[in-house]
C-alpha positions as a Markdown table, in Angstrom:
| # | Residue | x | y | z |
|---|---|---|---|---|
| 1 | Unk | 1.1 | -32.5 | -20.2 |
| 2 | Unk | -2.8 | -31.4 | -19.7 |
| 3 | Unk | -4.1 | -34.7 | -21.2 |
| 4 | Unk | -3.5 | -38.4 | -20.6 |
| 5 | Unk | -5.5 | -39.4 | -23.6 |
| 6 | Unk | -2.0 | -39.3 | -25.8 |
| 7 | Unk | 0.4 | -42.2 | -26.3 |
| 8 | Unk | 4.0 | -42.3 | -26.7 |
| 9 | Unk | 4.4 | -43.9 | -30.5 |
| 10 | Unk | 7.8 | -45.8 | -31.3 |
| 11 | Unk | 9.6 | -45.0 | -34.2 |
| 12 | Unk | 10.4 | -48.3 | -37.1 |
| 13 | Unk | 13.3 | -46.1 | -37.8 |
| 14 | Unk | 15.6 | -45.0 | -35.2 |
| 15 | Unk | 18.0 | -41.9 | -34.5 |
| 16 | Unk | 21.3 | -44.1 | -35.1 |
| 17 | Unk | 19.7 | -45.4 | -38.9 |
| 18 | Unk | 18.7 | -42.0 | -40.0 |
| 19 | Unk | 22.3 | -40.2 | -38.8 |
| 20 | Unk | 24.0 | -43.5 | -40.5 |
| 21 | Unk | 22.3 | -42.5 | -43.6 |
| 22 | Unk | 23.4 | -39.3 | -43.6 |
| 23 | Unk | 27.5 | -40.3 | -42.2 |
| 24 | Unk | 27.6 | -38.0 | -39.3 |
| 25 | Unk | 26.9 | -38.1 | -35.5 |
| 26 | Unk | 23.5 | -36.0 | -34.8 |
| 27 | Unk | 24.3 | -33.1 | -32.6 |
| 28 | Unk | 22.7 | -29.4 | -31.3 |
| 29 | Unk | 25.1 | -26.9 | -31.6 |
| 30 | Unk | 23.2 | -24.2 | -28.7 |
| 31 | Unk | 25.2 | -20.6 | -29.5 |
| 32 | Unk | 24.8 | -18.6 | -26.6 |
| 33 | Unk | 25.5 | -14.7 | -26.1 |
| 34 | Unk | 24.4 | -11.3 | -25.8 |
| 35 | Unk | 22.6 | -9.6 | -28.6 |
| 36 | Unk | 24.8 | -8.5 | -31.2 |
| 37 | Unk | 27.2 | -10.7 | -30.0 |
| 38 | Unk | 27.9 | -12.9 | -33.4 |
| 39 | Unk | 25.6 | -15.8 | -32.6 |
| 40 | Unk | 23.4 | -15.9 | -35.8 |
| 41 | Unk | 26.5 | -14.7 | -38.1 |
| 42 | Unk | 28.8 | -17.6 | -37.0 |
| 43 | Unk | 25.9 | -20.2 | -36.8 |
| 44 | Unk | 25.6 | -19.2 | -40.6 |
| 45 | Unk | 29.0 | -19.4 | -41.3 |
| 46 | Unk | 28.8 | -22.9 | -40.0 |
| 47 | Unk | 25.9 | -23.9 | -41.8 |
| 48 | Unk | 27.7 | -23.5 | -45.2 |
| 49 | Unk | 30.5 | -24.9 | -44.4 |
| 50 | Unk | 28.8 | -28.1 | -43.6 |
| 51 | Unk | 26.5 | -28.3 | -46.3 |
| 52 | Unk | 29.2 | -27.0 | -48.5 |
| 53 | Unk | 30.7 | -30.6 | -47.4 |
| 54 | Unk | 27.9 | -32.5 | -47.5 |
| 55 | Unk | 26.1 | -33.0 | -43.9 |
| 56 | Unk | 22.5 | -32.5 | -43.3 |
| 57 | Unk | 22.1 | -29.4 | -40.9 |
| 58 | Unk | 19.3 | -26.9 | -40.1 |
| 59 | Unk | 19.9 | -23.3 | -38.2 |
| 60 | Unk | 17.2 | -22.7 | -35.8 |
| 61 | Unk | 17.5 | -18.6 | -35.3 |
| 62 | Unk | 16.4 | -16.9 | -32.5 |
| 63 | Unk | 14.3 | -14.3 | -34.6 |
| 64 | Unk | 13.2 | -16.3 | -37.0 |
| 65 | Unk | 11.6 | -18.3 | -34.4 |
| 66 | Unk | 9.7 | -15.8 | -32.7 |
| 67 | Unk | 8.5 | -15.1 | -36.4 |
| 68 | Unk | 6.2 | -18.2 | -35.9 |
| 69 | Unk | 6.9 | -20.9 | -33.1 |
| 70 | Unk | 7.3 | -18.2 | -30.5 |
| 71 | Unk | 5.2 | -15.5 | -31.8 |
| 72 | Unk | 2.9 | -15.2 | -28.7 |
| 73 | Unk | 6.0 | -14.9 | -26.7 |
| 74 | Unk | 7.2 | -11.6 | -25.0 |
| 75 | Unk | 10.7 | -10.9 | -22.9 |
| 76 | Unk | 10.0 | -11.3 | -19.7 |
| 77 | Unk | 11.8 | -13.8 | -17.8 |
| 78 | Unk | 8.9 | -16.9 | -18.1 |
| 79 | Unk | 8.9 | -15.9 | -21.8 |
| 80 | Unk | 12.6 | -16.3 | -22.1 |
| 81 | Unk | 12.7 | -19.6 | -20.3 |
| 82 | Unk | 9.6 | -20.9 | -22.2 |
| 83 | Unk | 11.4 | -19.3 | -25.5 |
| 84 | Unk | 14.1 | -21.6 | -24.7 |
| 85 | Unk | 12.0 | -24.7 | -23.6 |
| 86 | Unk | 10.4 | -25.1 | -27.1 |
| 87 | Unk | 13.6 | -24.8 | -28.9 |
| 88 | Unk | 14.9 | -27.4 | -27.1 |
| 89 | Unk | 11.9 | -29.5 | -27.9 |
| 90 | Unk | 12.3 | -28.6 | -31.7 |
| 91 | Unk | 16.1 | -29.3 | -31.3 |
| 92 | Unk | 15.6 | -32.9 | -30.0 |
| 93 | Unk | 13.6 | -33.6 | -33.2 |
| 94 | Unk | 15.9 | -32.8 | -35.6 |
| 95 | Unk | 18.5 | -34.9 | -33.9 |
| 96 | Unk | 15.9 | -37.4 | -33.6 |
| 97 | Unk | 15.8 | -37.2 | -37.6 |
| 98 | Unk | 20.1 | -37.5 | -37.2 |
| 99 | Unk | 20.6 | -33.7 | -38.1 |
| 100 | Unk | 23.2 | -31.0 | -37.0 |
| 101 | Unk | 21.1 | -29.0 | -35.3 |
| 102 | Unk | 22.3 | -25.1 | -34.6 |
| 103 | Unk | 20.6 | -22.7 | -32.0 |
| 104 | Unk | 21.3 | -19.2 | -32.3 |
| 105 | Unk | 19.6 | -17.9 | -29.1 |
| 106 | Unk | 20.5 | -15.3 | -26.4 |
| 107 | Unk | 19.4 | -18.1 | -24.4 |
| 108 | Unk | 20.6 | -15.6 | -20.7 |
| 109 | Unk | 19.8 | -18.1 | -18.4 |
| 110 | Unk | 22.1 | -20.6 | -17.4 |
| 111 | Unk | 19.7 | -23.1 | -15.5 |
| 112 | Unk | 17.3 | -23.3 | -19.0 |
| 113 | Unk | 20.7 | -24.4 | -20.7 |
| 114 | Unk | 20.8 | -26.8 | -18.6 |
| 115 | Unk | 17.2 | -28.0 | -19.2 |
| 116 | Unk | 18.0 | -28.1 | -22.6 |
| 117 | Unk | 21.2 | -30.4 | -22.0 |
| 118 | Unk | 19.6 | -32.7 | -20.1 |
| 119 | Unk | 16.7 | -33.2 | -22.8 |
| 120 | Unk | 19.5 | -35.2 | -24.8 |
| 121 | Unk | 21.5 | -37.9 | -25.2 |
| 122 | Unk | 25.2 | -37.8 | -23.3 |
| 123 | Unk | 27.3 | -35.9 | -26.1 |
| 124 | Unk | 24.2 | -34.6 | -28.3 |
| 125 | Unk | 24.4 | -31.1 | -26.8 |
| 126 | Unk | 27.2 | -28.8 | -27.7 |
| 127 | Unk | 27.5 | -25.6 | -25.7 |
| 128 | Unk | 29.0 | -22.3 | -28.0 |
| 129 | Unk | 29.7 | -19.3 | -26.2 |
| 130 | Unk | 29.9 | -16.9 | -28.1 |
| 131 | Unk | 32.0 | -14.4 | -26.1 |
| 132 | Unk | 31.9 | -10.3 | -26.9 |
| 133 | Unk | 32.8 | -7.9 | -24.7 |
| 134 | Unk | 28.9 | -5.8 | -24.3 |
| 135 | Unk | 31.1 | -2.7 | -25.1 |
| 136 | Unk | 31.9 | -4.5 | -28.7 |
| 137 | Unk | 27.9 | -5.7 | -29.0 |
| 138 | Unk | 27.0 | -2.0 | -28.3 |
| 139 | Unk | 29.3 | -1.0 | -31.0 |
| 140 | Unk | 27.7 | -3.0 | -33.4 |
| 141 | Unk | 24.2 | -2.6 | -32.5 |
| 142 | Unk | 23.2 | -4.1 | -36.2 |
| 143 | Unk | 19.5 | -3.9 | -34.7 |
| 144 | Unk | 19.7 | -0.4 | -32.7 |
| 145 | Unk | 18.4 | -2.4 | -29.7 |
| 146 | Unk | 21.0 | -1.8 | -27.4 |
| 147 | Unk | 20.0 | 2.3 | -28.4 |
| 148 | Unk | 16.7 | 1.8 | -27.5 |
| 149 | Unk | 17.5 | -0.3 | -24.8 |
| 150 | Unk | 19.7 | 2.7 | -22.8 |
| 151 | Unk | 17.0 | 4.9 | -24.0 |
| 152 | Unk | 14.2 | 3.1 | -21.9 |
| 153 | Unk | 12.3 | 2.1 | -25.3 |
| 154 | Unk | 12.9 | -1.3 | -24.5 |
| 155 | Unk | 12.3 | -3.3 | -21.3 |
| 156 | Unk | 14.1 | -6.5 | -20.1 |
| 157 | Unk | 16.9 | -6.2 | -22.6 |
| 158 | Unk | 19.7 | -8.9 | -21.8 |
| 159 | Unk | 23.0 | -7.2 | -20.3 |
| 160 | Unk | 21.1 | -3.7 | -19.6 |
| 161 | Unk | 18.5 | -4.3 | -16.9 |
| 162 | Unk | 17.8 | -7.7 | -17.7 |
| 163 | Unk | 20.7 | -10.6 | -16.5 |
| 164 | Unk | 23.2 | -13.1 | -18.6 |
| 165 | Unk | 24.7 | -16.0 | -17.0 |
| 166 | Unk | 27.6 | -16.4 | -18.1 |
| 167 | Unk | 28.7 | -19.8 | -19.4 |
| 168 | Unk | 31.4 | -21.1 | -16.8 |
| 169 | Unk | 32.1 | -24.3 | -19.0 |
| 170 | Unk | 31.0 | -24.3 | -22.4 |
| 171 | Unk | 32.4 | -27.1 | -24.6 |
| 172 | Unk | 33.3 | -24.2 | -27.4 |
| 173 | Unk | 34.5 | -20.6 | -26.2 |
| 174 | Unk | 34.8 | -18.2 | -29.6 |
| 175 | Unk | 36.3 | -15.0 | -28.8 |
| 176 | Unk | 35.1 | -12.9 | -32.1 |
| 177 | Unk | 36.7 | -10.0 | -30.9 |
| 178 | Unk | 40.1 | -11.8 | -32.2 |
| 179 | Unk | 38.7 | -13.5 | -34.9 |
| 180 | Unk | 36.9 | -13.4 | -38.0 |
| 181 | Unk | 34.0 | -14.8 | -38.6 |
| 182 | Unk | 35.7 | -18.0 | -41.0 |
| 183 | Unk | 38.3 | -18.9 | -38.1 |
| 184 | Unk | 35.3 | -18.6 | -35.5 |
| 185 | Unk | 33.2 | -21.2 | -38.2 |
| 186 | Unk | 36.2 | -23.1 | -38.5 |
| 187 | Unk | 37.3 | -23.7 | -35.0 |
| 188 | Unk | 33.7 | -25.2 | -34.7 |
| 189 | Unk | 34.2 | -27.0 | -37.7 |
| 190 | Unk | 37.8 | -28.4 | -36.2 |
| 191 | Unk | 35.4 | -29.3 | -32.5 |
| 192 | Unk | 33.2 | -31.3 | -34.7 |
| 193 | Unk | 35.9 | -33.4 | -36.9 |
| 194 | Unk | 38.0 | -34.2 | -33.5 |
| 195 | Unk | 35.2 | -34.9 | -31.7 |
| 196 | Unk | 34.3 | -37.1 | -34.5 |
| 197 | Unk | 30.7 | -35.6 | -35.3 |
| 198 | Unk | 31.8 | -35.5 | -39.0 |
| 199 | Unk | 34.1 | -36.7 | -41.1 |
């Protein structure tokens, strides 16, 4: 913080009330993978399927984000890791507010996963790897980036000349090579009823 003129105010109503309210366990689902990988398409898929049952969640996308929030934010690696560090702030507010938070975020780094992890309450954050073979992602290319990447038109590019840490223990590991994108939503889905986020 650059001030010490601001005080911490407590909340009348707290994070177990609101999620009680809303009869489900508050969580932040953080998708992780390289671009093109199926993050923001299976987050979505998710996010109907719990509101088509009735839970309060909110996707949090990556570009979207860095529409407003993190406009003033480049690629580089302090960019990426500040990228993340807001999210994570903005993640712990809607769980705060009991929500199902999703994070669909290259998020390459696995140290600023961590940061974000530890921001939360034991159980609150969900790791999803999202796991594509960059050959697959390439293949896809639904933004050309990875085009423009190999061409030298973009810089820093995640899984071209910039680095991806793989997740080595992700609480959720979705192969969407072998799946569609309903069974990747549902085995999410399936995590979140035996783990018993919802209902």
């Amino acid at each position: 913080m650059k001030t010490e003129n601001t005080v911490w105010h407590a909340h009348q109503i707290s994070k177990v009330q609101r999620a009680n309210l809303k009869k489900q366990r508050p969580c932040l689902l953080w998708y992780t993978g390289l671009s093109g990988s199926g993050k923001s398409t299976v987050a979505n898929a998710v996010d109907t399927l719990l509101f088509e049952r009735g839970f309060h969640s909110y996707l949090l996308d990556g570009d979207n984000v860095r529409h407003g929030l993190n406009g003033d934010l480049g690629f580089s690696d302090q960019d990426r890791i500040e990228n993340i560090r807001r999210i994570s702030e903005v993640g712990k507010l809607f769980i705060d507010a009991g929500m199902i938070v999703s994070t669909a975020f290259i998020s390459p780094f696995a140290a600023e996963r961590k940061v974000a992890k530890n921001m939360l309450e034991q159980g609150e954050f969900i790791e999803i790897y999202i796991d594509t073979p960059i050959a697959v992602c390439e293949q896809r290319d639904p933004k050309g980036l990875y085009k423009k990447a190999r061409s030298g038109d973009i810089k820093d590019f995640t899984g071209i000349d910039s680095t991806y840490d793989v997740p080595l223990t992700p609480d959720i590991h979705i192969k969407t090579e072998k799946l569609s994108i309903v069974q990747c939503a549902e085995q999410i889905i399936h995590y979140l009823i035996a783990h018993q986020y919802i209902k």
